[in-house]
Structure formats: C-alpha cells, structure tokens
N, C-alpha and C positions, 0 to 999 in steps of 0.2 A: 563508409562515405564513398561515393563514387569520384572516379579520379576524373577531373575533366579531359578530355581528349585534345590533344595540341592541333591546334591549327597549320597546316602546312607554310611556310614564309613564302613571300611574295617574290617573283621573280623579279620583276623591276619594282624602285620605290618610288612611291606615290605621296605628290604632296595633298592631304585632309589633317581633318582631327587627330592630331597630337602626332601629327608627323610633318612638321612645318617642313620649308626651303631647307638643303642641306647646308645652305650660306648662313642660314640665320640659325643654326645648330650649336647647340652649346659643347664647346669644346673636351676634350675627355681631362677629364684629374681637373679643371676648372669649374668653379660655382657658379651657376649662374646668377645669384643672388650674393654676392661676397660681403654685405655687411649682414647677412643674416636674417633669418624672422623677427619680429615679434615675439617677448617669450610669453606663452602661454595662448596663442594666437592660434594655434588649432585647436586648443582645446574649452576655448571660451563658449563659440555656437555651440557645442557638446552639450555641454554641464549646462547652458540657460534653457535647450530643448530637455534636457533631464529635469530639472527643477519644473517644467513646464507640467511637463508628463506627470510628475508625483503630486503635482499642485492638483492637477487635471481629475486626477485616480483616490486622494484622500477627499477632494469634493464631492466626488461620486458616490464614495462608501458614508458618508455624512448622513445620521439621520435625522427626516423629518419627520412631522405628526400631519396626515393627514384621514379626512371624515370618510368613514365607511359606515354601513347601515350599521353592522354591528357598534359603531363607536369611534372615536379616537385612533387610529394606529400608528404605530414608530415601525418606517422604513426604511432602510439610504435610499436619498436620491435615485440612483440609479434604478433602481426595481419603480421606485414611485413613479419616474418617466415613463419606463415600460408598459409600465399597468394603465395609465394614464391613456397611451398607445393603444394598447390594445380594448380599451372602452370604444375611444375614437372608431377601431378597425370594424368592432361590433355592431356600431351604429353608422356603419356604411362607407367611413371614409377611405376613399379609394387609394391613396395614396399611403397611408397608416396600414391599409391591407397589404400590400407592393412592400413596404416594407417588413413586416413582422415575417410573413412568409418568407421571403428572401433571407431574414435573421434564423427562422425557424431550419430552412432548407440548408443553410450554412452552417450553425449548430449543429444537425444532425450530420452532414456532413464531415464534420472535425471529428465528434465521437466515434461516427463508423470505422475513420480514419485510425483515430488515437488505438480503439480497439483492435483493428490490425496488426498494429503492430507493434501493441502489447502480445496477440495471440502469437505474431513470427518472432518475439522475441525470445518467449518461454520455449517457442518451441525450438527453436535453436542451441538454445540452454540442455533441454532434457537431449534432444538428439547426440548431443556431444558427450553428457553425462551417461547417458545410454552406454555409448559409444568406449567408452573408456572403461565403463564396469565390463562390458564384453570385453575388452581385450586383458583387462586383469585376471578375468574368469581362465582365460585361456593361456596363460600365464601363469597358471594356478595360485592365482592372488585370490582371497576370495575377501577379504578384509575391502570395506568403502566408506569405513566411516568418517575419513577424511574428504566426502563429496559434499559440501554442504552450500543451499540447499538438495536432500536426495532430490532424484526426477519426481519420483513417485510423493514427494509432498507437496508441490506447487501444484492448483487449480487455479481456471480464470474463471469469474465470474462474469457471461458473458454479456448481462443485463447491465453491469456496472462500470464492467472493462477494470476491477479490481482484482488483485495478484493476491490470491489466501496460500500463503504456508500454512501445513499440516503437520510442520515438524523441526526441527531448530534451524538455524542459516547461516550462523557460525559457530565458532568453538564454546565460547562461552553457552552461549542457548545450547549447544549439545552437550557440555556438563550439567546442566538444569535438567534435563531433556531427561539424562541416562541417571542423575542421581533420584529423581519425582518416578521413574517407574519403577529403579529400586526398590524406595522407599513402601511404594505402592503393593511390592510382590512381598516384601517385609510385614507389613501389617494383615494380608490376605492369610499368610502363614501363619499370622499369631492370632489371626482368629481362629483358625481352623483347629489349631490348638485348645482356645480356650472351650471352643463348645464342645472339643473331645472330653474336655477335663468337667465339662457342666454336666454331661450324660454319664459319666462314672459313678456307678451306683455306691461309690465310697468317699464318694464327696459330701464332707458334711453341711449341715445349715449355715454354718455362720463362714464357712470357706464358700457356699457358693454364692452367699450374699456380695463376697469381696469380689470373685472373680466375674459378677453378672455385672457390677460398677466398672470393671476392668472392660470386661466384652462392650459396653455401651461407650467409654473410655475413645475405645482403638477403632470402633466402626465410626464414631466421628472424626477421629482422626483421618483415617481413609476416606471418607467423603471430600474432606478438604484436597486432601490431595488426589484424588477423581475430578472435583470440579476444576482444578488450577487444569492438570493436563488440559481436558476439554477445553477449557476456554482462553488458553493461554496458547496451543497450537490446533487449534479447531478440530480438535478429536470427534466423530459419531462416539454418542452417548451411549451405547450396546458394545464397541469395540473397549471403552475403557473403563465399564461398568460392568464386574459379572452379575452379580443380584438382579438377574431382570426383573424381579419384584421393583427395585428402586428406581428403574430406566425413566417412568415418567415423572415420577419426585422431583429428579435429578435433573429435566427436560425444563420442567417447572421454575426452579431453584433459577435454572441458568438463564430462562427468559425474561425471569421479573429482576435479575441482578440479587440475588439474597445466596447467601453463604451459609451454610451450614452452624447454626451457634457450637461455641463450643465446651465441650462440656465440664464442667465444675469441680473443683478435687483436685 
C-alpha cells in the first residue's frame, strides 16, 4: 500500500472548509455536540444504500425467458439488457454503440489490469522464494520442503489471468502430495516384480493365472493414482506416466472426466 505523503502545514491559518473562525472553534476536552447523536444515526444512510445495492444486484441476477430464433431462453436480466443492447448497437444505434464499446474498452481494461498484477504478484512470490532457497543453499541447507507453494509449481495462465499450482500449497496438500507418489513408486516396483515373476520359466500354470489377476490388479491400481496426481496438481501426462504406451489413454481418460474402473477381486 502506498503511504500517502504529508502535506507540509500551513504557515498562517486560513479561514475555508472545515477550518471555520478560531472564535467559533470548539474548545479542547469540550463536545461540541454534548447531548450527543442519535443512536444509530451514522449507520442508518449505510445499511438502506446496502439494502438498495443488494436489492439492485439479486434483480439483475433474476432470470427471465426471453424469444430467440432457436426458441424460449432463461437469462438474468442483466445479460438480457446487454444482449438486447447490443442488437440495438448492431442495427445502428449510435448511442447503444458509444456505450458497449466504452463497456467493452473498460472491461478489457480491468482484465489487463487484474492480470498485472496477478503476474507481479507470483512474481514477487517466486523471487523471494528463490531468494531464500539460495541463501539456504549457501548455508548448506539443502532441505525446502517447508516452501509451500515451491516457485517452480505456480504458472499463470495468461489468457485467463488464472493462478495453476503444480504442486501442494500447504502442509497438508504436501502430505497428499509426498504419500500419492510414494504410493505411486510402490506399485511401479511391485509390477516390475510381478512380470519378473511371470517370465520365470518355473512358474507354473495355475500360479501365473493368479499372479496375471494380480499384475491387472496393481496396474489399475497405479492408474488411479497416475490420474489423481495429474489432475489434482496439474502434472504433464509423460512426467507422471512412465508407460508411454498409455500417455494418450491417460490424456483421454482426463479429458472426458472418466476414471479408471476398478478392478474386481
């Protein structure tokens, strides 16, 4: 917040605005008002322009049905004005045009704006968090998992001016965070196992029936927790998938929202 800057005090005083006659000055440690306000008497104009405002704002959101070519539609008010507006601007009204534009120009305005300073906010952020992993490093600290979120997981998305973590933001998400890829390096291993165990030419038939139910078993297992990662801190699909055979199943899966069934047994 910028500090406002003090004005220098005036060498001689000046009678204007809220500096009446020194005679008609209200004395010090005296009230000038001594039987008091009204109570509730500042706060009344408050709360009727509040009520006004909310009165004003759930009108707006209210929907109506109005005739479009395709049919019937339910809008709030609000958009139905606009649109309404903007028919008018199309068919020439000059004033409807003066407006939208000015709304359009201001709008885009506020976004450019908001986006700024989402971008100097993260970056303020990572600079500091930079900033403190180097002096640990040099300090021979090498432990940061107490920076949450890391720099290196925040993107901005500059089309949206949306803030995407890539990785937990507090303790708890970073228990989640470090038990899911445990987990994750846990079942890699126990496949790696069982298909050692499926290629051993002394494994018999009805053991490798059991352990091919097993290996189907544990590789849905691991999907499930492949897709949480990715879609729970926006992981790329190739960084937390090794099977690149399954990158674009797995690309698939997460686009249409479908999970992995799970398997039976």
């Amino acid at each position: 917040m910028n500090k406002r800057t003090k004005l220098p005090v005036a060498a001689e005083y000046e009678v204007g605005y809220g500096k009446p006659p020194k005679s008609r000055q209200f004395e010090k440690g005296r009230s000038g008002n001594p039987n008091g306000r009204p109570k509730g008497a500042r706060n009344k104009p408050a709360k009727r322009l509040t009520k006004i405002r909310d009165m004003l704002l759930a009108e707006a959101e209210r929907e109506v049905i109005i005739q479009e070519k395709e049919g019937p539609v339910s809008l709030p008010i609000a958009q139905a004005a606009m649109r309404s507006l903007i028919h008018k601007a199309v068919k020439g009204n000059v004033e409807a045009q003066k407006f939208i534009l000015s709304s359009i120009a201001a709008a885009e305005s506020d976004n450019e704006r908001e986006l700024l300073e989402t971008l100097q906010t993260v970056a303020d952020y990572k600079d500091g968090a930079y900033a403190e992993i180097a002096r640990r490093k040099r300090n021979g600290v090498e432990t940061c998992d107490d920076i949450l979120p890391h720099p290196d997981h925040i993107e901005v998305d500059v089309r949206t001016g949306d803030v995407i973590f890539m990785g937990p933001v507090d303790e708890r998400d970073k228990k989640d965070w470090d038990d899911l890829w445990a987990r994750k390096a846990g079942f890699e291993e126990e496949i790696e196992y069982i298909r050692a165990l499926l290629a051993a030419p002394e494994t018999s038939e009805d053991i490798n029936q059991f352990v091919q139910d097993d290996l189907k078993s544990t590789n849905n297992t691991l999907q499930l927790i492949e897709q949480a990662i990715i879609m729970r801190w926006n992981r790329p699909v190739r960084e937390v998938v090794k099977d690149r055979s399954r990158w674009k199943e797995t690309k698939l899966r997460i686009e249409n929202g479908v999970w992995p069934e799970r398997a039976s047994g």
